[in-house]
C-alpha positions as CSV (number, residue, x, y, z in Angstrom):
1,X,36.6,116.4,144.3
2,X,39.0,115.3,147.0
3,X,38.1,112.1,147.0
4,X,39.0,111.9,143.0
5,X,42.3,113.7,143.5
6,X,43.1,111.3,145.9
7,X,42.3,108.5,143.5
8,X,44.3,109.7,140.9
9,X,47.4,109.8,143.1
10,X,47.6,106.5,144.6
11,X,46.3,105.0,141.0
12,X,49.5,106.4,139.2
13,X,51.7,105.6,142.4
14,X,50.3,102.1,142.3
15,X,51.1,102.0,138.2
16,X,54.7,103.1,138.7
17,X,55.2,100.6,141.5
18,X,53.9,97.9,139.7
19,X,56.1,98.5,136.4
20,X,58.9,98.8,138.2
21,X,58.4,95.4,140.5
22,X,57.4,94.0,137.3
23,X,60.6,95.1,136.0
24,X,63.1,93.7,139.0
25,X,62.6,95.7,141.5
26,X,62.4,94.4,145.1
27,X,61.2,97.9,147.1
28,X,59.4,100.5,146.4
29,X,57.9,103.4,147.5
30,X,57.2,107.4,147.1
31,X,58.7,110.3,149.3
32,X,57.3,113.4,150.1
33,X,59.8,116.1,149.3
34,X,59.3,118.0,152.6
35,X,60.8,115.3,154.4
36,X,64.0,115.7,152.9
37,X,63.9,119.6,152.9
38,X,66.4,119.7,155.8
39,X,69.1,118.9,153.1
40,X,72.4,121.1,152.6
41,X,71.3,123.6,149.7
42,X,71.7,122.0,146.3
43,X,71.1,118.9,147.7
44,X,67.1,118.9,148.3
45,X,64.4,117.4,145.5
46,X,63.2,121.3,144.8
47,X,66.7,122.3,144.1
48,X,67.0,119.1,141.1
49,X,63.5,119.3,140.0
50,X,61.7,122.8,140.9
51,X,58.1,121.9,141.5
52,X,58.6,118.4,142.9
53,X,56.0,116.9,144.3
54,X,57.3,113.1,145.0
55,X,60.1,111.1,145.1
56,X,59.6,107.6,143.8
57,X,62.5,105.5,145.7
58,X,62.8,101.5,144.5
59,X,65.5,99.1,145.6
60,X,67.4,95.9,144.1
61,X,68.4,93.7,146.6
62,X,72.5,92.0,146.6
63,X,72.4,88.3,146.2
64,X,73.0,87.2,149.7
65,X,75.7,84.8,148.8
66,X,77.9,87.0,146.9
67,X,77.8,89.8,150.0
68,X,78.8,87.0,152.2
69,X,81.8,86.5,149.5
70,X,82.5,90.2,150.2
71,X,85.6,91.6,149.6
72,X,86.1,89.8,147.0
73,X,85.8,90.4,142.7
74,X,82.5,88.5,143.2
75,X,81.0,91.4,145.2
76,X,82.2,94.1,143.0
77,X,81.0,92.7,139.9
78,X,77.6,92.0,141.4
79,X,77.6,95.8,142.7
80,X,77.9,96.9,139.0
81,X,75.5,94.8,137.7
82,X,72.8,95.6,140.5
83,X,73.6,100.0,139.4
84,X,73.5,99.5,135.8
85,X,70.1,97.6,137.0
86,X,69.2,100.5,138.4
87,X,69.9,102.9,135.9
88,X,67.7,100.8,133.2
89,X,65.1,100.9,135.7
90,X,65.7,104.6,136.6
91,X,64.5,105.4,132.9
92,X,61.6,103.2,132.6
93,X,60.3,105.0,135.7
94,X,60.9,108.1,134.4
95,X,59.6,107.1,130.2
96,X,56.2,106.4,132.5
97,X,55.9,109.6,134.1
98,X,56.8,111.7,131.5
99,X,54.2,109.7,129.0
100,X,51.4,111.0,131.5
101,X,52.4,114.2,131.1
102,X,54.7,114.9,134.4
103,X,58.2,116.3,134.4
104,X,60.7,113.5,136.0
105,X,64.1,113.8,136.7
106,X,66.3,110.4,137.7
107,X,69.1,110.2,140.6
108,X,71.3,106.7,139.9
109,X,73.9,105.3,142.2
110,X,76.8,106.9,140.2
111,X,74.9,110.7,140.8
112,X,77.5,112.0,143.2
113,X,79.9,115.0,143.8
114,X,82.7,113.2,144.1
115,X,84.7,116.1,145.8
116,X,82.3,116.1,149.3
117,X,81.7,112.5,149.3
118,X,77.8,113.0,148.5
119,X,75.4,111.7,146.3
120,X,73.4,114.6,144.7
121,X,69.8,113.6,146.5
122,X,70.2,111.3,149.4
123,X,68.5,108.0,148.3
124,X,69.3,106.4,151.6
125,X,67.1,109.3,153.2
126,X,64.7,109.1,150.6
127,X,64.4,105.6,151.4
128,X,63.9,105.9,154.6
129,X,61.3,108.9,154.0
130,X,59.2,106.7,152.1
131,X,58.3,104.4,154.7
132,X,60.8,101.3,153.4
133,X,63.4,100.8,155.6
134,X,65.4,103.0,158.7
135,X,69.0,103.6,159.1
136,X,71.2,101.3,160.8
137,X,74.1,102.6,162.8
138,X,76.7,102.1,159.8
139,X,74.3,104.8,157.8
140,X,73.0,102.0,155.4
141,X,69.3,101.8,155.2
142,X,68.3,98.5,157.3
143,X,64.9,97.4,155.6
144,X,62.7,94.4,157.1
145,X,63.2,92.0,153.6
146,X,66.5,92.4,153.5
147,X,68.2,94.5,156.1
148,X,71.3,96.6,154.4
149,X,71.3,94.2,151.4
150,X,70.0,96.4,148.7
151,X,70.7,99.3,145.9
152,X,68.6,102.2,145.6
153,X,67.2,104.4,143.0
154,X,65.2,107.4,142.7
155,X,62.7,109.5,140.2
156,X,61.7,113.4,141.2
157,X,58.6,114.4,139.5
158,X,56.2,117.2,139.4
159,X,53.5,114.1,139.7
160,X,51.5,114.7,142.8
161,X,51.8,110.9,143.1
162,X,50.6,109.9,147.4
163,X,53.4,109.5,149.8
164,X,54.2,106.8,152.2
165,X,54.9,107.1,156.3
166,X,58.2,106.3,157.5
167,X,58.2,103.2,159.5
168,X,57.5,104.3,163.1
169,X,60.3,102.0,164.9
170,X,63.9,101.2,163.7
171,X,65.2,97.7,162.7
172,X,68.8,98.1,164.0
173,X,69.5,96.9,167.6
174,X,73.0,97.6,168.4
175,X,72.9,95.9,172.0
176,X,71.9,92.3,170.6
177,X,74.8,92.4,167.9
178,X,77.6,94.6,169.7
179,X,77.9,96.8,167.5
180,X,79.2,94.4,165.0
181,X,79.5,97.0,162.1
182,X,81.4,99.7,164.2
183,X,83.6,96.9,165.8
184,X,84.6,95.1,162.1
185,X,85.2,97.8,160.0
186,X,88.9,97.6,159.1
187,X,89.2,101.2,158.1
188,X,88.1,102.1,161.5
189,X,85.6,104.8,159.9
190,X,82.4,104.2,162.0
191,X,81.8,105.7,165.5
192,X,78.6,106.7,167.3
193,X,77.6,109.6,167.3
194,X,78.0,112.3,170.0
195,X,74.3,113.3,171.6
196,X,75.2,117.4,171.6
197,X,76.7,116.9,167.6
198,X,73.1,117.2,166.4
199,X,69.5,117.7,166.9
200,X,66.6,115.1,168.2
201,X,65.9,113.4,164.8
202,X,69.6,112.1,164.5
203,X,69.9,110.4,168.2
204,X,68.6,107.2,168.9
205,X,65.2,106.6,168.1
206,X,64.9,109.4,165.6
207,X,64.2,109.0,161.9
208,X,67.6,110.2,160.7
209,X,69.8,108.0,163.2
210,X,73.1,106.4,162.6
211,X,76.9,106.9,163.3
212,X,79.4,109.0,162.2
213,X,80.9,107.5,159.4
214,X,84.8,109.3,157.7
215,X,84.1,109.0,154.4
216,X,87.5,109.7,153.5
217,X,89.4,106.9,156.0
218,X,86.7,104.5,154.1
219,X,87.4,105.7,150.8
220,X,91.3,105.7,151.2
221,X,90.9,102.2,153.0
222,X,89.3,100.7,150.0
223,X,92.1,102.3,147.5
224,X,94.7,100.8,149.2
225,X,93.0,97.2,148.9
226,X,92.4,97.9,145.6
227,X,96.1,98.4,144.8
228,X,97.2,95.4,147.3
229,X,94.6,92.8,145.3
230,X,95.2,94.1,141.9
231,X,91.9,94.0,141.6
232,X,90.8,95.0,137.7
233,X,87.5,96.5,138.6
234,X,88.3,100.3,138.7
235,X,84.8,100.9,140.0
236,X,85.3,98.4,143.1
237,X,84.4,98.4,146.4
238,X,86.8,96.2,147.9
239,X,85.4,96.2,151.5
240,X,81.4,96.2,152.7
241,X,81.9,94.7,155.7
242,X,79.6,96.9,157.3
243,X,77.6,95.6,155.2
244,X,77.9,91.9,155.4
245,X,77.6,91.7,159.3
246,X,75.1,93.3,159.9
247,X,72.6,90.3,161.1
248,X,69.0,92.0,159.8
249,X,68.7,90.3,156.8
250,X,71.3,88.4,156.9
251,X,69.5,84.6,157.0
252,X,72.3,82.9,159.0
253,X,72.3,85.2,162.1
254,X,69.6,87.3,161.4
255,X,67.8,88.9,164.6
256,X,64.2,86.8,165.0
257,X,61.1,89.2,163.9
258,X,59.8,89.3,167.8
259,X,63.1,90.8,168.9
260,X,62.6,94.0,167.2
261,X,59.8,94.7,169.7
């Protein structure tokens, strides 16, 4: 019997990443909603969808070269495009589910309380829970294809679909780049984080690691630029230069595979 049960939840895992790879996706993977328990309440996958049983997380990767244009109207327009990607991807995930008889509820980029600066589930700790990628100290997921270069989705359901490990060992390595996202970020809204701020998991080497990041210094950073390029995109991001030096995945100056040790 356990052996069945089994089979039947990496079989309909295995469908659902394959529809939505076959789709566009680049990533993907499945969450187990315990892992992301530890989230402020209303935040957590039981608190979205009561009776979850799996997160399904994919990604969409950033064309490299447009990230490398970054800030620039290039960038923003490709950031649009890659959520509205998402989104269509988002409900095809969730059509499947539903059509085999499981309750799904979809989290897109744009699913965010806007007044505390947080998305409604955590899709960079999702990602991270299902095994594809670990945080890098500017609190973007770093994943081994293509480092912070990516856009991520996510699909609660009641399906008692098979979760992935995290990945054991983290991809960012601070001392071989100097803390290149802390040191260029213009807004000055990255700084490590304190070792008595928070508990094991959040220090290096733990699962939840990264910096401190002022959400509102970036956020007011990136309005001002906004107003000083006149840029039309009201949605824009006008910055992501955390994101573009970061050298995992970056091909020009990325870190060689037997330096992550």
């Amino acid at each position: 019997m356990g052996s069945d049960v089994q089979k039947k939840e990496s079989g309909l895992a295995s469908r659902i990443g394959h529809l939505l790879i076959a789709e566009g996706a680049d990533l993907f993977g499945v969450a187990s909603p315990e892992l992301l328990s530890a989230a402020p309440e209303g935040f957590r996958p039981q608190d979205l969808l009561p009776g979850c049983k799996a997160v399904v997380v994919y990604g969409k990767r950033l064309s490299d070269a447009t990230v490398e244009s970054t800030p620039s109207r290039l960038f923003d327009t490709m950031y649009a495009a890659t959520n509205s990607f998402i989104e269509l991807l988002m409900l095809k995930a969730s059509d499947a589910l539903i059509r085999e008889g499981y309750r799904a509820v979809a989290v897109g980029p744009h699913s965010l309380d806007n007044r505390l600066f947080r998305g409604d589930l955590s899709q960079k700790h999702a990602a991270v829970a299902a095994g594809l990628g670990r945080f890098g100290l500017q609190s973007l997921v770093l994943t081994p294809q293509f480092g912070p270069r990516q856009r991520w989705g996510t699909v609660l359901t009641d399906a008692p679909l098979r979760a992935n490990a995290p990945l054991k060992t983290g991809l960012c390595q601070p001392e071989k780049c100097g803390q290149a996202c802390l040191r260029s970020c213009p807004a000055r809204a990255l700084s490590e984080r304190k070792a008595e701020e928070t508990g094991p998991d959040f220090l290096p080497g733990g699962l939840w690691y990264y910096g401190n990041v002022e959400k509102g210094a970036c956020r007011a950073y990136r309005a001002e630029r906004k107003k000083e390029l006149d840029w039309a995109t009201a949605g824009g991001h006008a910055c992501a230069v955390c994101l573009k030096v970061c050298p995992v995945g970056n091909r020009r100056t990325e870190i060689a595979p037997g330096q992550l040790g």
